[in-house]
Residue, then its C-alpha position, 0 to 999 in steps of 0.5 A: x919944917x918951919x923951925x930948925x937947921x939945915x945941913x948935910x950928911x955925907x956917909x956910904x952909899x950902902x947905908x942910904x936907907x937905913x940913915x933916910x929911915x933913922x932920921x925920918x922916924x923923928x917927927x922934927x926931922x926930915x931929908x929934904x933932898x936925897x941921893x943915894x949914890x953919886x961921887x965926889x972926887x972919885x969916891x962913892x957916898x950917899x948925900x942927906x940934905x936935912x932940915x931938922x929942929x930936933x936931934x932925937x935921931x941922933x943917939x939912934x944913928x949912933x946905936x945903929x952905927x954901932x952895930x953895924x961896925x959889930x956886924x960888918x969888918x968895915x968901918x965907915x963914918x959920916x961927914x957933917x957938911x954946913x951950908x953955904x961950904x958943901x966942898x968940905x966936912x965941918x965934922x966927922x962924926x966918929x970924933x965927936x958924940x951925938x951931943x957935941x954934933x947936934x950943939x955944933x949944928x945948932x951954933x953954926x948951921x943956918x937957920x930954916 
């Protein structure tokens, strides 16, 4: 990857696959780092750390996202994180649509 962002994604340590093989399946994106379960003020979540230079994956997080809510009584969501602040979320991304996310990436998150 030679041309995007960088930023972190924050969400349940039970959906660490799912989300490493959504964002994976588009070519311009990649998790450049992983960890499927570590804490973070006492709480369980699964860190992406991605690099990406295009957001098609976006909209299928959100489908995928979706349904699982459909099928599961839990809710959960996603926290943006932007670099050089790893401590505290940007966004959550069940404010805001997939394309407000991907233009609030590209105006603040630092570029590869």
């Amino acid at each position: 990857m030679t041309d995007g962002w960088r930023f972190s994604l924050k969400g349940s340590p039970r959906f660490y696959d799912d989300i490493l093989r959504i964002i994976e399946s588009d070519p311009g994106a990649e998790v450049y780092f992983g960890e499927a379960l570590t804490y973070e003020r006492g709480a369980a979540v699964a860190l992406w750390r991605v690099r990406a230079g295009v957001f098609a994956w976006l909209p299928p997080l959100y489908d995928w996202w979706a349904d699982q809510e459909r099928i599961e009584p839990v809710r959960f969501t996603f926290h943006l994180y932007i670099p050089p602040e790893l401590k505290y979320a940007a966004l959550d991304l069940r404010d805001h649509s997939a394309a407000e996310v991907e233009a609030f990436i590209k105006r603040t998150a630092p570029r590869i």
